[in-house]
C-alpha positions as CSV (number, residue, x, y, z in Angstrom):
1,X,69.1,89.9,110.9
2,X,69.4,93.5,109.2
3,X,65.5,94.5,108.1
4,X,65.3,95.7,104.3
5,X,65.4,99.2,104.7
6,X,68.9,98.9,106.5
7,X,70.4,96.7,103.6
8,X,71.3,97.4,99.9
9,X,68.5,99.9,97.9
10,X,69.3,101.4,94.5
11,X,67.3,104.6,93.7
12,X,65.9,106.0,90.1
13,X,64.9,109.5,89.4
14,X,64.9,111.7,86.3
15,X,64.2,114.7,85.1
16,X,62.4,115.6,82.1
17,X,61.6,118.3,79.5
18,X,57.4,117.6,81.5
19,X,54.5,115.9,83.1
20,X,53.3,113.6,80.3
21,X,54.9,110.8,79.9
22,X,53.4,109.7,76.7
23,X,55.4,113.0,74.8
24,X,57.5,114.8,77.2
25,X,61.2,113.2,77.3
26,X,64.4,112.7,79.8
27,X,66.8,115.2,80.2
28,X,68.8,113.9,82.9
29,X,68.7,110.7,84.9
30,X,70.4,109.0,87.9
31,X,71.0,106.1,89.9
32,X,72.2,106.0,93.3
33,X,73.3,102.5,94.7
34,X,73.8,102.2,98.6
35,X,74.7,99.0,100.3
36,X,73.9,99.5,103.6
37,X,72.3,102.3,105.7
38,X,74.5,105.0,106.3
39,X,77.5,103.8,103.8
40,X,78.8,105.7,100.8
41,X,76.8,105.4,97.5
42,X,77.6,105.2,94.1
43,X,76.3,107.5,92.0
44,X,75.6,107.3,87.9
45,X,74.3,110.2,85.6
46,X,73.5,110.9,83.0
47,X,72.8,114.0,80.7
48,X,70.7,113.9,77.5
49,X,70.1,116.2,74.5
50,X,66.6,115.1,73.7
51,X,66.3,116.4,70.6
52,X,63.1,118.7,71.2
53,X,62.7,121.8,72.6
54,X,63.3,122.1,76.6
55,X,60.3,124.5,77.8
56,X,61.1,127.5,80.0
57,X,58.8,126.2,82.7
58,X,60.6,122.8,82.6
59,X,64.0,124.7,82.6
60,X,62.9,126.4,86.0
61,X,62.2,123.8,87.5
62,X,65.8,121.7,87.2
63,X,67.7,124.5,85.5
64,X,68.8,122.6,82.4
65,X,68.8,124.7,79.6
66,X,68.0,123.7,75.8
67,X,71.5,124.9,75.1
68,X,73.3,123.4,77.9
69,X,71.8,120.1,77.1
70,X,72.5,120.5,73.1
71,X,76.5,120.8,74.2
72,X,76.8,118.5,77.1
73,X,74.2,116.0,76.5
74,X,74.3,112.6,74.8
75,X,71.5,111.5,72.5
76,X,69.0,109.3,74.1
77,X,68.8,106.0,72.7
78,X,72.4,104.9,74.2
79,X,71.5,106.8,77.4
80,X,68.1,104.7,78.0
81,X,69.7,101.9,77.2
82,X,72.3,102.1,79.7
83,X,69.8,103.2,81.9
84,X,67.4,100.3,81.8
85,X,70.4,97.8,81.8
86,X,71.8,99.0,85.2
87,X,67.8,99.6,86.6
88,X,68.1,95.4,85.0
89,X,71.7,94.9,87.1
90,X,70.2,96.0,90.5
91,X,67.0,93.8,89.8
92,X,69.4,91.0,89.0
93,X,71.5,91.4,92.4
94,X,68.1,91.4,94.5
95,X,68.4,95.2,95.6
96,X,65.2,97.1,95.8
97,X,64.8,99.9,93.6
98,X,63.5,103.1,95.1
99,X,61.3,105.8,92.6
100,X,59.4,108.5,94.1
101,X,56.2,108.1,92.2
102,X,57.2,105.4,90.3
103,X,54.3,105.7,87.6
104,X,55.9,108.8,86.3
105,X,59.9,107.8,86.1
106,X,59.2,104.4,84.8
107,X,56.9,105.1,82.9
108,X,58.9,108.1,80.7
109,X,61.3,105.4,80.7
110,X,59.5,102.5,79.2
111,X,58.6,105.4,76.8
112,X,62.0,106.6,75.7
113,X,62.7,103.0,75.6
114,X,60.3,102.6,72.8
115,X,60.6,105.7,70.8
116,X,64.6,105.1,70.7
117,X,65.2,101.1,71.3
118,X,62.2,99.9,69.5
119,X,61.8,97.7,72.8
120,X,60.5,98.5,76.9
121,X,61.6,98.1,79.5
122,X,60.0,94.9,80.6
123,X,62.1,93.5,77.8
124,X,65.3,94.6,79.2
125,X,64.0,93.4,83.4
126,X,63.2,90.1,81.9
127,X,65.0,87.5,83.8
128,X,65.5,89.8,87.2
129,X,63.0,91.0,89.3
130,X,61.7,94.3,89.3
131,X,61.1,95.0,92.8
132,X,60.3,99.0,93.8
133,X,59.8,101.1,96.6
134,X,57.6,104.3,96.4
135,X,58.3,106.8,99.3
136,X,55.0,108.6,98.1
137,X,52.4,105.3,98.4
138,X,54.4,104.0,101.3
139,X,53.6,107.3,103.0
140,X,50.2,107.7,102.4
141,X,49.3,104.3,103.3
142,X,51.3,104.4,106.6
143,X,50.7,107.9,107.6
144,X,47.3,108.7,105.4
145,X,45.8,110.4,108.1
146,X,48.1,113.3,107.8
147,X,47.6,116.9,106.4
148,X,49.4,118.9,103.8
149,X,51.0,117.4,100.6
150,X,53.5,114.5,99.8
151,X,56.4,115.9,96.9
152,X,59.4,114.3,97.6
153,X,60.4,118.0,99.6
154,X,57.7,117.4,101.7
155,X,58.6,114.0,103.0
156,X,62.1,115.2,103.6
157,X,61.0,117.8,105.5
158,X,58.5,114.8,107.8
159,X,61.0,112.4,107.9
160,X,63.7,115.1,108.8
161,X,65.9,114.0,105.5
162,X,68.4,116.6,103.9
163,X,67.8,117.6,100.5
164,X,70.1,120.3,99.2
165,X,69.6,120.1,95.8
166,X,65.7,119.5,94.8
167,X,64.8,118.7,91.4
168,X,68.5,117.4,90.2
169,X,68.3,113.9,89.5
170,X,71.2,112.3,91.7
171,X,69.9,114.5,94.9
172,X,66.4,113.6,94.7
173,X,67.1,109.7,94.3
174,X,69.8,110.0,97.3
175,X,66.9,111.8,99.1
176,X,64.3,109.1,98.5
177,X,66.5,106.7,99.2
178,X,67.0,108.1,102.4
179,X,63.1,108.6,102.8
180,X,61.8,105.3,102.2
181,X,64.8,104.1,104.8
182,X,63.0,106.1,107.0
183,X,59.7,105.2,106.7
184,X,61.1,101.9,107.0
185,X,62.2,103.0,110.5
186,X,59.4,104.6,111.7
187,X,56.9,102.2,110.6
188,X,59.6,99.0,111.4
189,X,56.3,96.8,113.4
190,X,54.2,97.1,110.5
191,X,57.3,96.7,107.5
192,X,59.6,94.6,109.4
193,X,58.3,91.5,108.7
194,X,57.3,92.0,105.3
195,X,59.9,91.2,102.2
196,X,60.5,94.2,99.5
197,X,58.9,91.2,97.1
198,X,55.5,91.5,99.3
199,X,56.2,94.9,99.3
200,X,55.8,95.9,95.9
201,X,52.6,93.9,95.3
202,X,50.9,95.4,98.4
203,X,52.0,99.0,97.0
204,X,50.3,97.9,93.7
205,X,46.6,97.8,95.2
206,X,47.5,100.5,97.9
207,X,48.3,102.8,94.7
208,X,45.2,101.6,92.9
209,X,43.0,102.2,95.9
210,X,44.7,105.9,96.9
211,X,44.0,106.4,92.9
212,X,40.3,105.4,93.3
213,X,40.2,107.8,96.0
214,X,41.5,110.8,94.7
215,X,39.6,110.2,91.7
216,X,36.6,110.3,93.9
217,X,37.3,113.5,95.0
218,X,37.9,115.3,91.6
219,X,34.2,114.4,90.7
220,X,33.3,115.7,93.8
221,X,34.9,118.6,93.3
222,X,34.0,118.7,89.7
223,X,38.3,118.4,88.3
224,X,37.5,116.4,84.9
225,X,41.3,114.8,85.9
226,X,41.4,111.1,85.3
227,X,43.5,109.1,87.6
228,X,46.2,105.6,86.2
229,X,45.4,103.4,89.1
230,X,48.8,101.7,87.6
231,X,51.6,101.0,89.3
232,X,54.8,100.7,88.6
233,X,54.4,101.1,85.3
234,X,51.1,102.5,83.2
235,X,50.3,100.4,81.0
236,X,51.6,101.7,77.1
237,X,49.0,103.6,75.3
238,X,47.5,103.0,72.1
239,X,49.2,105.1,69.9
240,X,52.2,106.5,72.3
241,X,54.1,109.0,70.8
């Protein structure tokens, strides 16, 4: 019988114009949809102009330009909805969706979601199930006794996977893919027997309780940072923007 991290996975990653979720926007996106370990993919991107401006510091980082994306991108509110209604299409079909720190990508998401759609995206996964796989809390809870970061780059270096093209949005969800099929691996007598269903909740309270810990340490070390123990999806804010 072929263990979950040798069947079908679909992977999610963007790349956005910043870190806050609650104002910074997508600027590119992909999905990467593999049916079996080692077998082609198929790929979907997509570009967006997001109508703000695209800070230099962002731009270094994934090399999207405010201009580039003004002439080549589409407007947002037909590319998030395209977006959530294929993330909804591999949740129908029963494939696991991979995000490398889930809380961040579907998060932005749900926000574009609402700023452009006037809905969420729980409202477009209602009637599949939304089933994710986070390389990052996988990791730490399976290895958490290791040194030395966890960024997506880091774990492909551990789990020797390639990744040629860091920070564009088809290469990093190919290369998390690809991760979390090898943690799968590594880790197969503790994962084997588990489904991605019982996955996901465990990764809910092994999230919340690596939050609680890190949060620990920035009032020991006196970082005012607060920490979402939320996960996959914070929950919407007050007055979101």
């Amino acid at each position: 019988m072929t263990c979950w991290y040798e069947g079908p996975l679909a992977a999610f990653d963007t790349e956005t114009t910043g870190v806050d979720v609650e104002t910074d926007r997508i600027v590119s996106a992909a999905v990467v949809v593999q049916q079996g370990a080692g077998t082609r993919p198929r790929i979907t991107r997509w570009l967006v102009n997001p109508g703000v401006p695209v800070p230099a510091g962002a731009t270094a980082v994934h090399g999207l330009t405010e201009e580039h994306l003004q002439h080549n991108g589409r407007w947002p509110a037909p590319v998030m909805e395209e977006i959530a209604r294929e993330l909804a299409e591999q949740g129908a079909a029963g494939r696991p969706i991979v995000v490398m720190n889930a809380p961040f990508d579907l998060t932005i998401l749900d926000r574009e979601l609402r700023r452009h759609r006037a809905s969420s995206l729980s409202h477009y996964m209602a009637g599949s199930s939304l089933c994710v796989l986070d390389p990052r809390v996988l990791d730490k809870q399976l290895d958490r006794y290791r040194k030395g970061r966890r960024t997506l780059t880091d774990l492909c270096a551990h789990y020797a996977v390639e990744l040629d093209e860091a920070h564009d949005a088809a290469a990093d969800a190919q290369a998390a893919l690809d991760v979390v099929r090898a943690v799968g691996q590594r880790f197969a007598s503790r994962l084997e027997r588990l489904s991605p269903a019982e996955l996901h909740a465990l990764q809910a309270v092994w999230h919340a309780a690596q939050a609680r810990g890190l949060q620990a340490w920035f009032a020991r070390s006196g970082t005012p940072e607060a920490v979402d123990p939320a996960w996959p999806l914070r929950p919407e804010m007050p007055a979101a923007a």
